[in-house]
N, C-alpha and C positions, 0 to 999 in steps of 0.2 A: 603541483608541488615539485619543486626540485629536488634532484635525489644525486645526493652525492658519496661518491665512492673513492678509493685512494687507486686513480688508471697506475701510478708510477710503481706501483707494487707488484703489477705484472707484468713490468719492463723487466727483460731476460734479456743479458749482454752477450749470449750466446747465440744468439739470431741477430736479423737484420732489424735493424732501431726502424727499417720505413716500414716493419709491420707492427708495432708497436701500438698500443692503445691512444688515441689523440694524435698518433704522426700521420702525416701525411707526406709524401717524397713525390718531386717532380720524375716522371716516368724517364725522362731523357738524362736526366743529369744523373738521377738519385740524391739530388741534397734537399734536405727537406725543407719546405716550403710554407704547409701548416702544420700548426701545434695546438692543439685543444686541448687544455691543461683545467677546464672550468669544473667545479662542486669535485676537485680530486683529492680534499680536506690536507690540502697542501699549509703548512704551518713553519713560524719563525721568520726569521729576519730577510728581506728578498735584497741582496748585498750588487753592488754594480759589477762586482769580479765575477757575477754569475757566469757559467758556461754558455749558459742561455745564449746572451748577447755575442758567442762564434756565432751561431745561424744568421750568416748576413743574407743571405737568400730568403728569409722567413717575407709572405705576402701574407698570412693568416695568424692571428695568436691571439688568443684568449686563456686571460687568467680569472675571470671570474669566477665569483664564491668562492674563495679561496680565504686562509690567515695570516697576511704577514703579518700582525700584530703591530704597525704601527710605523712598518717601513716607507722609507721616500721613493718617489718612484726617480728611477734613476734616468739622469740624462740618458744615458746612451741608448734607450726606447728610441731617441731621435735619430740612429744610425741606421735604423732598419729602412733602407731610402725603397726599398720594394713593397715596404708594405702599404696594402688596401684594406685590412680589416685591424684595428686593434682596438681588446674588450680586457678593461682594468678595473673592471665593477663589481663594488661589495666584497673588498679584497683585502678591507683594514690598512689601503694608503692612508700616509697622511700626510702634513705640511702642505707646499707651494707644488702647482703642476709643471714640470720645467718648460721653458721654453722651447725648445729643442722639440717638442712632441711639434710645433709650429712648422718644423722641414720635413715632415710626412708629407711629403704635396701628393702623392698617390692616394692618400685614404678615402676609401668610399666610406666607411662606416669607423666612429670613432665614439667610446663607450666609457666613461668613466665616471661611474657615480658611487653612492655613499650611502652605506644601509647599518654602519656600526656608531660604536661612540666616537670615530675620527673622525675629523676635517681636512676638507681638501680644498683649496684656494688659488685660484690664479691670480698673478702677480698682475702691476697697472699695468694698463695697455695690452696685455698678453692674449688677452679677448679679443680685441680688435685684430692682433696681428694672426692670432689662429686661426679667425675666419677668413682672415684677409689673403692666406698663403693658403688656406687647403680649400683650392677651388674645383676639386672634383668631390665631395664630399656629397652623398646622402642621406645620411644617418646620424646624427649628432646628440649624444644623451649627456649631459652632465646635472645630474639629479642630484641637487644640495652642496655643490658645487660655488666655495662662497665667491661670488664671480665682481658683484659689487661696483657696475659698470652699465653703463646704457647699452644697447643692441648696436653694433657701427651700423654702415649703411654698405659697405661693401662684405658680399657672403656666395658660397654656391650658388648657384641657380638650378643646383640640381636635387634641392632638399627635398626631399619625400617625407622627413619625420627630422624636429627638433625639439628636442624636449629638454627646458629649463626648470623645470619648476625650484620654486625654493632655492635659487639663485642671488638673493638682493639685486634682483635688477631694478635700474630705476630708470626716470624719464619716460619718454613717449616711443612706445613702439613703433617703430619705422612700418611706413603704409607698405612699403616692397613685400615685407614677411605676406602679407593676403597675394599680393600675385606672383608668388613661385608658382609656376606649375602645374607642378608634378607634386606641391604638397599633398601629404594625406595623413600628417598627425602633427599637429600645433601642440604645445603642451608647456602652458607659461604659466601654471595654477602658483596661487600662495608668494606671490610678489608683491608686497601690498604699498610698494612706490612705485610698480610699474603700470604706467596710465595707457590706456587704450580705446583708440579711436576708428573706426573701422572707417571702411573706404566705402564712398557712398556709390560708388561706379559699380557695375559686376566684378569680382574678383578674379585673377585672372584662376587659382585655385578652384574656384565652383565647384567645378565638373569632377577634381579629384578629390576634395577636401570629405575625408571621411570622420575623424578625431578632432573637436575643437576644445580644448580644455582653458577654459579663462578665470578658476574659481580663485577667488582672495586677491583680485587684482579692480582696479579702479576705473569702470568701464564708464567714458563722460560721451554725452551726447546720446541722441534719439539711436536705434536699433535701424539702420535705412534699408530702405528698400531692395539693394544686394544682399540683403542675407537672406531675401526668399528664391533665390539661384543657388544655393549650396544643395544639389539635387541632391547628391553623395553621402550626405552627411548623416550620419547612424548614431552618434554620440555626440554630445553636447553637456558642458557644463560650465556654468558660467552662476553659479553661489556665490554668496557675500562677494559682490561685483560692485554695488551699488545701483542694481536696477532698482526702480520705484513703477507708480502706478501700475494701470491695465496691463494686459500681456502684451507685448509688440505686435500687431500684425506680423509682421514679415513672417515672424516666428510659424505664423498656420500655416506655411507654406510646406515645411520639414516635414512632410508624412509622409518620409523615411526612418525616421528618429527612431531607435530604440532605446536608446538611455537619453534620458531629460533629467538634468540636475538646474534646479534656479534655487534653492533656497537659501536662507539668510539673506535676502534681500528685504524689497517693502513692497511688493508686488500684491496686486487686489483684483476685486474681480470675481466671477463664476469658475467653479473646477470643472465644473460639468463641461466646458469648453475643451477641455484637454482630449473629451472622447474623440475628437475628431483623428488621435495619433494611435490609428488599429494597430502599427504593429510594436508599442511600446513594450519593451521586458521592465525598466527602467525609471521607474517614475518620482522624484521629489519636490516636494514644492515645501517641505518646513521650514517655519519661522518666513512666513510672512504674514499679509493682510488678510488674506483670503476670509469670507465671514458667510462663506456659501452652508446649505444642508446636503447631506449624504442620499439625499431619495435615489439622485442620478444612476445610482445603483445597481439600485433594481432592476432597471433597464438596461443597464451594459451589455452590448453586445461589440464592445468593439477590444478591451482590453483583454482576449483569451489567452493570449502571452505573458501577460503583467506578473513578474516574477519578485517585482520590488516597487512597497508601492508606502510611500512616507509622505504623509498629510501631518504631520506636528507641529506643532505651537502655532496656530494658526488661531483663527475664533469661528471654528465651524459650530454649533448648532444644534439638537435635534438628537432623535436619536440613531443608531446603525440601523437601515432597512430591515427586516429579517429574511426577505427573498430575495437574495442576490446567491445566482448561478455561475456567473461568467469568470469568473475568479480562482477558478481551482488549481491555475496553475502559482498562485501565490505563493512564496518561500518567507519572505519579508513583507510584516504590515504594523507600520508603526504611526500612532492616529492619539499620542498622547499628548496633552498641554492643551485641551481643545474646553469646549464648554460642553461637550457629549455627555446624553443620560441615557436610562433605560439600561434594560439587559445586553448583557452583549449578547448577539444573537449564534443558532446553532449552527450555522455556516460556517463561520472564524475557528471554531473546536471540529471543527468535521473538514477542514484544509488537510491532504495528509500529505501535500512536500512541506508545511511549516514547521521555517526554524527559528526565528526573531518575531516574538509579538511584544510591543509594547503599545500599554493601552492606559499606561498613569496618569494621575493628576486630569482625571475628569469626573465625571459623577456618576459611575456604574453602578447599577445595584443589583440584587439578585446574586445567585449561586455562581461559582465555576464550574462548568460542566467538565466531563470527560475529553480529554483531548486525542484526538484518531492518528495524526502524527506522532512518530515515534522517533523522531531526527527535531527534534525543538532542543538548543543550547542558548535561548537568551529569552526569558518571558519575566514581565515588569507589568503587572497590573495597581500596582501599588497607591497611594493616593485616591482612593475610591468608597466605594460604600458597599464592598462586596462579602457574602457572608455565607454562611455555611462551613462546611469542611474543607480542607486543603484535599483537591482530590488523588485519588489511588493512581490515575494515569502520571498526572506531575513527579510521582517519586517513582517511575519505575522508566527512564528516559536515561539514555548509553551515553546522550552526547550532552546534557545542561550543563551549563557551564553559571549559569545567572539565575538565580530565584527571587525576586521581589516583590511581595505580598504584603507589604508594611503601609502602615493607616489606611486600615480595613477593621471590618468587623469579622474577621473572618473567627470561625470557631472551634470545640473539637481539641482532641490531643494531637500531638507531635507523633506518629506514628514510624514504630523504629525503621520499618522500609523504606525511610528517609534517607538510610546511610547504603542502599543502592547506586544512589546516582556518584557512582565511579571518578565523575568528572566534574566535581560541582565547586566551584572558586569562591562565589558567594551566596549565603542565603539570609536572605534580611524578612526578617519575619515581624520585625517590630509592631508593636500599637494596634496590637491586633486582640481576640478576645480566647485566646488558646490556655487551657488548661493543663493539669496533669503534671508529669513530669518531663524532664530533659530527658531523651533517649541517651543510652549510657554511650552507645556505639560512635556518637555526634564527633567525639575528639580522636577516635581511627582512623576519619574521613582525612587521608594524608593530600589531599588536594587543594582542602578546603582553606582562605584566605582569609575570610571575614565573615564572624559566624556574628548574628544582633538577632535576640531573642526577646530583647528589654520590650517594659511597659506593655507585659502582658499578664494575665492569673497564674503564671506558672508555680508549684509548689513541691514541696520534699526536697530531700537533699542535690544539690550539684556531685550525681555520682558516676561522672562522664570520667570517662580513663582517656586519657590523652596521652597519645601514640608518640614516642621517641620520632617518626618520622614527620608528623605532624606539622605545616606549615603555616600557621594561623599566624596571621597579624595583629588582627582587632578580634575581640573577646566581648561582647555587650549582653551581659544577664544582670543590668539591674532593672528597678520599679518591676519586682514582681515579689512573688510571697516564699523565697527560697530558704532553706533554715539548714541547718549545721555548719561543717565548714568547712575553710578552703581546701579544693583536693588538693591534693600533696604533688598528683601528676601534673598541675599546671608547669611544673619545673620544666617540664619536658618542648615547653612551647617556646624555643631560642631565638623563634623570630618575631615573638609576641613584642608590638608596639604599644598598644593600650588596652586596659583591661578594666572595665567598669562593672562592678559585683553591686554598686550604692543601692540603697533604697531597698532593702530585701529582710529577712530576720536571721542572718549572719549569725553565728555565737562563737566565737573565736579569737584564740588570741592572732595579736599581728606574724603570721608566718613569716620565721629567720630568713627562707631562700628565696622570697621574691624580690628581692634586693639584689638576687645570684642573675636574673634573668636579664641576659646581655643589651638587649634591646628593650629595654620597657622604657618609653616615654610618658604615658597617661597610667597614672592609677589612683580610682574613685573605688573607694571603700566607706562612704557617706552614707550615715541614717542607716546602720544596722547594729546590732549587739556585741561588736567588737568589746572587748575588754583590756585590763593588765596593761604592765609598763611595756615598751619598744625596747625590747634588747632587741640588739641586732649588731653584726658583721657586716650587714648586705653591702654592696657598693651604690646600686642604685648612680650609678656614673651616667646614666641618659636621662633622669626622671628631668623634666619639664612642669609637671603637673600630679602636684601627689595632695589628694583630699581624702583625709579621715576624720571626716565633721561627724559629729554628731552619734557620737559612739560613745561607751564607757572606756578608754584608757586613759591612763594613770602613770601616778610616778613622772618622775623629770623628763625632760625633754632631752636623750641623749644625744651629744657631742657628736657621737661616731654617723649619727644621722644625716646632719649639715655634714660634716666636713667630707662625706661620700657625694655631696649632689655637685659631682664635676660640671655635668652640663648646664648647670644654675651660676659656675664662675663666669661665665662668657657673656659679655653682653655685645648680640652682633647688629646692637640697633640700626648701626650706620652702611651692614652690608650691603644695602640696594636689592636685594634678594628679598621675594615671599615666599617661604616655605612651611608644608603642613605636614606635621605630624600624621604619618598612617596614609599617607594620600596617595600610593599606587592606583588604585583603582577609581581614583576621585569621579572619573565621566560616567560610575553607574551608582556610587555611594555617595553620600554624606554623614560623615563621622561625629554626629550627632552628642555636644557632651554639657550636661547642667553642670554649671559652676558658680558657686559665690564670687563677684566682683564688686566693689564699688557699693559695699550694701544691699546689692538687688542678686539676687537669681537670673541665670542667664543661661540662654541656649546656644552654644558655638553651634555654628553650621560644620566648621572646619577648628581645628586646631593649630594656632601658628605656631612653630617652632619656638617663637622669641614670645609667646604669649604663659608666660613660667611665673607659677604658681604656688603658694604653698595654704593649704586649711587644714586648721588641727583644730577648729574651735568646736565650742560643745562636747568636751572634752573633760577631764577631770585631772588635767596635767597642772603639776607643783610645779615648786622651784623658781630659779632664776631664768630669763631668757636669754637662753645664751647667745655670746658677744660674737660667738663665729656666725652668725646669721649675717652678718656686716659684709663678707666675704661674697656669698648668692649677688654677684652685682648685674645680673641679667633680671634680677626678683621686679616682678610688676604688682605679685599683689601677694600681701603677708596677711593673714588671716589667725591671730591666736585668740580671739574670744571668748567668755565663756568658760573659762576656767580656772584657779587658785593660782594661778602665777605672780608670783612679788617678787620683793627684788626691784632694781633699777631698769629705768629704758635704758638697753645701751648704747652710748653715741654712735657705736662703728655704726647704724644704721645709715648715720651719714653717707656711707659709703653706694650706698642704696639709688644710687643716678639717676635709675629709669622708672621707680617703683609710685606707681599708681593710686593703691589703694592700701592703707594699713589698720587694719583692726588689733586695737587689745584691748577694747572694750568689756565689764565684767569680767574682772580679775582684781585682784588685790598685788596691785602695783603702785611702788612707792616712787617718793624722791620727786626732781623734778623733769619739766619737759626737757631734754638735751635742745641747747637753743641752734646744736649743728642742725637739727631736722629742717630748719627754715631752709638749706641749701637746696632741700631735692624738692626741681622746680617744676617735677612731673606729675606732684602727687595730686592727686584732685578731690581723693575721698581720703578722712583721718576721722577716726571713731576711738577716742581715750575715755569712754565716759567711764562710772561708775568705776570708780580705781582708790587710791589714794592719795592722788598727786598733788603737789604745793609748790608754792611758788610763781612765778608770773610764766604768763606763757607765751612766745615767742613771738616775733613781729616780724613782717615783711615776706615779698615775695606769698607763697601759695597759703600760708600763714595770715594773711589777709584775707581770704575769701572762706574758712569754715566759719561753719554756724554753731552758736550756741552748744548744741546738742551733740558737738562733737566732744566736749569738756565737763558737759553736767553732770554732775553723781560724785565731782572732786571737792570737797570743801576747803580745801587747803588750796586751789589754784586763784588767780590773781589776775585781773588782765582781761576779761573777758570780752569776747566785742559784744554787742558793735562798739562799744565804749573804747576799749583798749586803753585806757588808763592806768594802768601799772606803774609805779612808783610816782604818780602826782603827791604833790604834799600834803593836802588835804582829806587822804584817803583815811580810814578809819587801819589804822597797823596792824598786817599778819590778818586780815578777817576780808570774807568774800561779802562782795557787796552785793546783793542780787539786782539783775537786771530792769529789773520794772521801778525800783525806786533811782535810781541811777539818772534822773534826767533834771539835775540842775540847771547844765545849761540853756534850755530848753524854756525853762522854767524860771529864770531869769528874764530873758528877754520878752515876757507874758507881762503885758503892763497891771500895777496895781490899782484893783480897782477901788477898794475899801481898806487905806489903810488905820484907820479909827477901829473898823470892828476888827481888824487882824491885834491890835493891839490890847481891844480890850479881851481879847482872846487868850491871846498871851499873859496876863495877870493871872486869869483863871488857870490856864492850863499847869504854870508853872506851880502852882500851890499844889493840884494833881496831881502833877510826874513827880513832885519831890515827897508825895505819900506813895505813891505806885513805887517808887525807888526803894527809901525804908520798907516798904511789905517785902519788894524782891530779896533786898539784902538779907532781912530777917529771915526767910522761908526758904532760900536758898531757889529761887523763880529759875527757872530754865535760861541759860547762857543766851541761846539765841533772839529771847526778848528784850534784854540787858541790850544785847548789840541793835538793837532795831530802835529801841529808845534814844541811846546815843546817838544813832545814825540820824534819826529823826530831831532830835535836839540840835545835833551839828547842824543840819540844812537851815534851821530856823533862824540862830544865828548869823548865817552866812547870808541869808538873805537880810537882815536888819543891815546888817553893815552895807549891803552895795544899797541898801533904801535911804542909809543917810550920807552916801555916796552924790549919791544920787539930788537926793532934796538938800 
């Protein structure tokens, strides 16, 4: 770890500056020569009028880790015609690298890379000409360095170490780079235009090449027979490259190797093959083909080194040996995404350098044992069949940073020496069979990131005190049995992103200040006992996703509600950006959240930013729905169903561009359809039923594709498909024709088979309907049999005439 300190704070202008901390002075002259300025928490703007650039004598400087906060690096770098070392790395440049750094022609070692939010880019050609002019060069780093150029073909010949990674370099690696030398670190990882061909001759490199690093780049052609000459070679990585099939031969040759990275490729085959590399620390092969069994195990006797050992997402088999010895120097063993069953055995809990286990998403059963290490900050058994109690070792660990136990059967109470681990970022305990209550201490845990409790038996009050210092993001206690209500200290959590309490026995009204909390994007208050009207102030200026279904509140839908969800005005459909709500930590979490959409229940994996929301249905909300809702033009899906709302649709919905799904299903809403809703050409699900609505209802566009059932329960609507006949002349006036008699046309074109007995039908029937008529009139018969007669009368008619049409 690098430790840095301010050296310029002990520069004293009363002595001589060549003893100085970082100075160094040529003996003969006294002008100083080198300056080691690195990790000396140097900060602000690094300006070209620097004093710096008097030392025209400088052959050494190093500003590494350092802050200019965003400064250019200045030409005059290129004045320093002596120098042989310059280190500009991790120092918050930014912009273009000037040219000028191009008339160094003395630099042995030239250092400029990128570890902050800056950017740093050389200009066209400037690649070519860097290498082209600094031909005493050994040392070459430009680490994210956005270079955006093929490799030239003219370079040092005295390269020992070039490391490009994450460059955009593209084309074909020039075959010269394999016979420098004196190489002994290649380092071109995460270039994934940059193709690669190796040379099928011995290299001239062989004998020095120690460091091969080729992961995220496009490696074509067979693996040849020169690469079992890299005697040298200790490290190797070459992931997501695109190797396929068996191992390479050549590859057996490297047993020298101690770190071996191949995975994310499609490589298949026996693991057991890899024993042959005794002095491996280093080992991955996830995410590939491999479909071998773990026996080989047992028998190891060649991995006593293996300090890092990731067999994932592969399809091995079977279950872990239980006697396997030769392992103990293990720190890392990650063997999750596999088809593995059985116990995990006592070996892997009795490792005591392990700090990384992940062992999820396969089918372990059995208990967790105690664990003998005491340096473990990442364990993931998650996705299992594993049960019992969460043991006493796991919550008493200096360094956890990661706890993931979720979809297990695990058992047992929450036990408060949970708020030990000092260090603990996330604990996702989910879907698990945990009882009791929440430890109250859970919200003092000032480290903690993402606390998910949900879809377990947990019950009594949420009477967690949550700490002013408290860093929680994500908040997940619903689907469990939690009753009282909201604490009051959630206030305290400023950087809370989402907060899901749904599915619980909540009894409370909606709390004024969660609408205060500066960051809240998700909030699920679904299916508990909420009550009382929404007063509120809150701003609620980031909500995305606000669901309080299925609750008892009441009273109107206040104004101050909408017109606070700033982040519901913005519709950034067209950004080209995907972004998720809560997603810092997305490579150990999935922010898991149930939502009504589209009529169905649904489980986001992730939550998009642009995926904005609103459900209040099941509810006991009056009044009118208000027009500012028109405004929400990011809205994908409105949800007010299920409750007394009347009053008009109001047209601003029009407004509505992106909006997917809209429910106002059960409610007592009048008037008619706004015929502006045919514009919004996103909607795919419309649920109007059981309302009051009249009149015809709209045509064309998305409007052609609902069913039935999106309209039924309105007697007063008009129009309905599949028929869509709405203002025909022939229609029976102001009255709904139901679907199933609706088929004249149809019925027309059905040849007559008998029209003697239709006829003498018709004498009889008509003496019938005109006593069934006087009963109705007399007795005051129900309206809608009235209309069914006529209806029925009319078709009758209608058919005689196209019959004498016709004959």
């Amino acid at each position: 770890m690098i430790q840095s300190y301010p050296r310029t704070l002990s520069w004293n202008k009363s002595i001589d500056c060549c003893s100085w901390d970082g100075v160094h002075c040529d003996e003969m002259t006294g002008q100083v020569i080198e300056l080691d300025l690195s990790c000396s928490k140097l900060q602000g703007k690094f300006h070209s009028n620097s004093s710096l650039f008097q030392l025209s004598n400088l052959k050494r400087l190093n500003l590494s880790y350092n802050d200019f906060t965003g400064s250019l690096i200045s030409p005059k770098f290129g004045e320093f015609s002596s120098l042989t070392h310059l280190d500009l790395s991790n120092s918050s440049f930014t912009g273009l690298i000037p040219l000028e750094i191009s008339h160094l022609s003395k630099l042995h070692i030239l250092r400029i890379t990128i570890g902050g939010r800056y950017e740093l880019s050389l200009g066209p050609h400037n690649f070519e000409l860097l290498l082209k002019n600094l031909t005493q060069l050994r040392e070459l780093k430009l680490d994210s360095v956005n270079i955006s150029s093929t490799i030239p073909l003219n370079f040092s010949s005295y390269l020992t170490v070039l490391r490009l990674p994450r460059t955009q370099l593209r084309g074909v690696l020039p075959e010269r780079v394999f016979h420098l030398s004196n190489l002994e670190f290649l380092h071109l990882s995460h270039n994934t235009q940059l193709t690669v061909r190796f040379p099928t001759t011995k290299w001239n490199s062989s004998a020095s090449l120690m460091k091969l690093h080729l992961r995220g780049v496009n490696i074509t052609g067979r693996i040849p027979e020169s690469f079992s000459h890299l005697t040298s070679l200790v490290d190797l990585d070459m992931s997501n490259s695109n190797l396929s099939g068996p191992i390479p031969k050549p590859l057996w040759n490297l047993t020298h190797t101690e770190s071996l990275f191949l995975g994310h490729n499609h490589l298949e085959g026996q693991i057991s093959q890899f024993l042959i590399f005794e002095k491996l620390k280093e080992l991955s092969l996830r995410n590939n083909n491999f479909d071998d069994r773990l026996e080989f195990l047992s028998f190891n006797r060649s991995w006593t080194q293996l300090e890092w050992l990731d067999f994932s997402s592969n399809s091995l088999t079977g279950p872990i040996p239980s006697n396997v010895s030769g392992l103990q120097n293990l720190q890392i063993l990650y063997l999750s995404s596999n088809n593995l069953n059985g116990t995990i055995p006592s070996w892997i809990f009795s490792l005591p350098s392990l700090t990384k286990l992940s062992l999820r998403d396969n089918t372990f059963n059995g208990k967790i044992q105690e664990f003998k290490s005491k340096i473990l900050d990442y364990v993931s058994l998650k996705q299992n069949k594993l049960e019992g109690p969460i043991p006493k070792s796991l919550l008493n660990q200096q360094f956890l940073q990661f706890l993931l136990l979720s979809y297990n059967n695990i058992n047992g109470q929450i036990a408060s020496s949970i708020c030990n681990l000092k260090t603990l970022i996330l604990l996702n305990l989910r879907s698990n069979n945990l009882e009791g209550t929440i430890p109250q201490c859970l919200g003092e845990m000032s480290t903690v990131r993402i606390l998910d409790l949900s879809n377990n038996s947990l019950s009594g009050t949420i009477n967690t005190t949550f700490s002013i210092e408290n860093q929680l993001i994500i908040i997940k206690l619903g689907w469990n049995k939690l009753e009282g209500k909201v604490p009051p200290s959630l206030i305290n959590c400023k950087y809370l992103e989402l907060l899901d309490l749904g599915n619980n026995q909540l009894n409370d009204t909606l709390p004024k200040w969660l609408g205060d909390l500066p960051n809240l994007k998700v909030l699920t208050l679904r299916s508990n006992k909420f009550y009382g009207p929404i007063r509120t102030n809150n701003l609620f200026a980031q909500i995305r996703v606000i669901d309080l279904s299925s609750n008892g509140f009441s009273g109107d839908l206040p104004l101050s509600l909408f017109e606070n969800f700033q982040a519901m005005k913005i519709n950034v459909e067209n950004s080209g950006t995907r972004e998720y709500v809560a997603d810092t930590y997305s490579g150990y979490y999935r922010c898991y959240l149930i939502v009504t959409a589209k009529g169905l229940d649904h489980e986001l994996p992730r939550v998009l930013t642009t995926q904005i929301m609103i459900d209040l249905s099941s509810n006991r909300f009056e009044g009118h729905i208000p027009s500012i809702i028109g405004d929400l033009i990011g809205l994908r899906t409105l949800n007010l169903s299920h409750n007394v709302l009347e009053g008009h649709i109001p047209a601003s919905l029009q407004n509505l561009s992106v909006l997917e799904s809209l429910d106002l299903s059960s409610n007592k809403i009048s008037g008619e359809i706004p015929s502006q809703l045919a514009s919004l050409t996103f909607l795919a699900v419309l649920n109007l039923s059981h309302n009051h609505l009249v009149g015809c209802i709209p045509k064309g566009k998305q409007f052609d594709t609902f069913e039935n059932s999106s309209y039924q329960g309105n007697d007063g609507l008009r129009g309905l498909p599949p028929s869509r006949d709405c203002g025909r002349d022939d229609r029976v006036p102001q009255e709904t024709i139901p679907v199933e008699l609706d088929q004249e046309e149809e019925e027309e074109a059905t040849p007559m088979i008998s029209w003697q007995a239709v006829l003498m039908g018709y004498g009889c029937g008509l003496v019938i309907g005109l006593s069934v008529i006087y009963i109705m009139w007399s007795t005051q018969y129900p309206a809608w049999f009235s209309r069914m007669v006529v209806k029925l009368e009319h078709k009758f008619t209608t058919r005689m005439k196209n019959h004498k049409k016709r004959y």
